[in-house]
C-alpha positions as CSV (number, residue, x, y, z in Angstrom):
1,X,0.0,0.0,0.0
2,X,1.8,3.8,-0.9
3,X,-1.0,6.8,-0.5
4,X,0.2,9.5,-2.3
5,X,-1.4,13.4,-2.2
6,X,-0.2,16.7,-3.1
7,X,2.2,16.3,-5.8
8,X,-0.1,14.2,-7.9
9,X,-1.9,17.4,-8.9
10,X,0.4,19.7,-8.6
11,X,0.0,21.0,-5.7
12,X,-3.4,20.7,-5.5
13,X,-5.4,19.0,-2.9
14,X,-5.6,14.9,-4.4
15,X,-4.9,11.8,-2.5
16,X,-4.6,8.2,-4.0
17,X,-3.8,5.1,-2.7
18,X,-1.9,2.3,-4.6
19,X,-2.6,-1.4,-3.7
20,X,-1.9,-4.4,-4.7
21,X,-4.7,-6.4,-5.8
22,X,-4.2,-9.0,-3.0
23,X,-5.1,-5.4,-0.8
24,X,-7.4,-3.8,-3.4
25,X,-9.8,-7.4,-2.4
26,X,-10.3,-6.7,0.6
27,X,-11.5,-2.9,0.3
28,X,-15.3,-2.3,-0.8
29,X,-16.4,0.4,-2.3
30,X,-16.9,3.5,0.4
31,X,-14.6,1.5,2.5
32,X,-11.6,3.8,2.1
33,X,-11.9,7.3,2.3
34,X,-10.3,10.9,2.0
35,X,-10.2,14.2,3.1
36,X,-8.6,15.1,-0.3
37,X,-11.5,13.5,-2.6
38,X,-11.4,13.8,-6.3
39,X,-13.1,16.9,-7.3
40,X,-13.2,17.5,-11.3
41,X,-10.9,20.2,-11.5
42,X,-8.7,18.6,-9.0
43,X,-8.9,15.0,-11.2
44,X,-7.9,16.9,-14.4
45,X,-4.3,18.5,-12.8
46,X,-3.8,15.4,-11.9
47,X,-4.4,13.4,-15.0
48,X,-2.4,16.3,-16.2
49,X,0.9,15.9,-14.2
50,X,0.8,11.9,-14.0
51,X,1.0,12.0,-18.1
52,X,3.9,14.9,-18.1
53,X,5.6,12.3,-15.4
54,X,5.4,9.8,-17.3
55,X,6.8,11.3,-20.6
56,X,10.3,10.3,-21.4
57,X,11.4,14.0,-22.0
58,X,10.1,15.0,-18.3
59,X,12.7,12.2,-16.7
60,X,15.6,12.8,-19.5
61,X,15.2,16.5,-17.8
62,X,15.4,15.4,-14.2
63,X,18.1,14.0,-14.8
64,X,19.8,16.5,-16.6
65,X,19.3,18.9,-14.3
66,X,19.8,16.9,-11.0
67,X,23.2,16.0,-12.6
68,X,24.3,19.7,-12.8
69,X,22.0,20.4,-9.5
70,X,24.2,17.8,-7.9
71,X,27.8,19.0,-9.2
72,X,26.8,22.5,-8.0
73,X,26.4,20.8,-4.6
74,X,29.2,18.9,-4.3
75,X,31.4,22.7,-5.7
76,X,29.9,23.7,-2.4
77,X,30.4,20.7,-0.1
78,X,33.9,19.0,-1.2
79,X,35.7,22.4,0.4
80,X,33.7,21.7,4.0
81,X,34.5,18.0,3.7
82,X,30.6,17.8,3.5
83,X,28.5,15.1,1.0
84,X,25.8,15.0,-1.4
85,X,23.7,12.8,-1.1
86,X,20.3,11.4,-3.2
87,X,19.0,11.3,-7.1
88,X,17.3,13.3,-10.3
89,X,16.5,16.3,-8.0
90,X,15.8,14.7,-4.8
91,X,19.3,15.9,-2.7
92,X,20.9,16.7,-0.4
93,X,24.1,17.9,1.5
94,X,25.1,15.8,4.5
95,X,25.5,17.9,7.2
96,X,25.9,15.9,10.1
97,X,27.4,17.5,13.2
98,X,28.6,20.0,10.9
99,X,26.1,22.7,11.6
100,X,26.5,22.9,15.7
101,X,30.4,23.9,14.4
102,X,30.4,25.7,11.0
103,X,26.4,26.3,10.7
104,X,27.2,30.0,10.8
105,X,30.0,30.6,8.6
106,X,27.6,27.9,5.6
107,X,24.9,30.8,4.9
108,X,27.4,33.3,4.0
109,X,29.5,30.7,1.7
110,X,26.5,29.7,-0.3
111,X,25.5,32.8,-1.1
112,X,29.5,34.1,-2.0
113,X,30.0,31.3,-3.6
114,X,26.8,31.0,-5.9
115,X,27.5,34.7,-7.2
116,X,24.1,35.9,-5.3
């Protein structure tokens, strides 16, 4: 069983849940509910973003831009002796115990070092 909710449209409020069928047998209709029910205009953005997700361009692009994403990351971490960490877009910089020593000083390099 995975329930799934505001990404699926968007942003909008959706929830889903996926079952297996062994699951889905044992669930009657009005058994399962949700505060996030299917309104028409909600059901559409979903439709929506679940065919853009599953287009091959829309995951060539992830990856594309979690790869540079992740090198501009790892520009950042490598001098701190900090790692990246995760896939496509989903990262992130490993920061343990770092940030009760060096928390501070990070702000102010991130924002030198990324020209902003």
């Amino acid at each position: 069983m995975m329930t799934l909710a505001k990404p699926l449209a968007g942003g909008l409020p959706i929830g889903a849940v996926l079952l297996t069928e062994e699951v889905a047998a044992c669930i009657n209709p009005g058994d399962h509910g949700s505060t996030f029910a299917g309104a028409p205009l909600v059901c559409s953005a979903a439709r929506y973003v679940v065919g853009r997700v599953a287009q091959e361009s829309f995951l060539k692009n992830v990856e594309e831009t979690g790869a540079r994403l992740k090198a501009g990351l790892e520009k950042l971490a490598e001098p701190h002796g900090l790692a990246v960490r995760g896939t496509g877009l989903l990262l992130g910089i490993v920061c343990r115990g770092w940030f009760t020593e060096q928390g501070p000083k990070w702000r102010h390099v991130a924002i030198s070092e990324s020209g902003s």
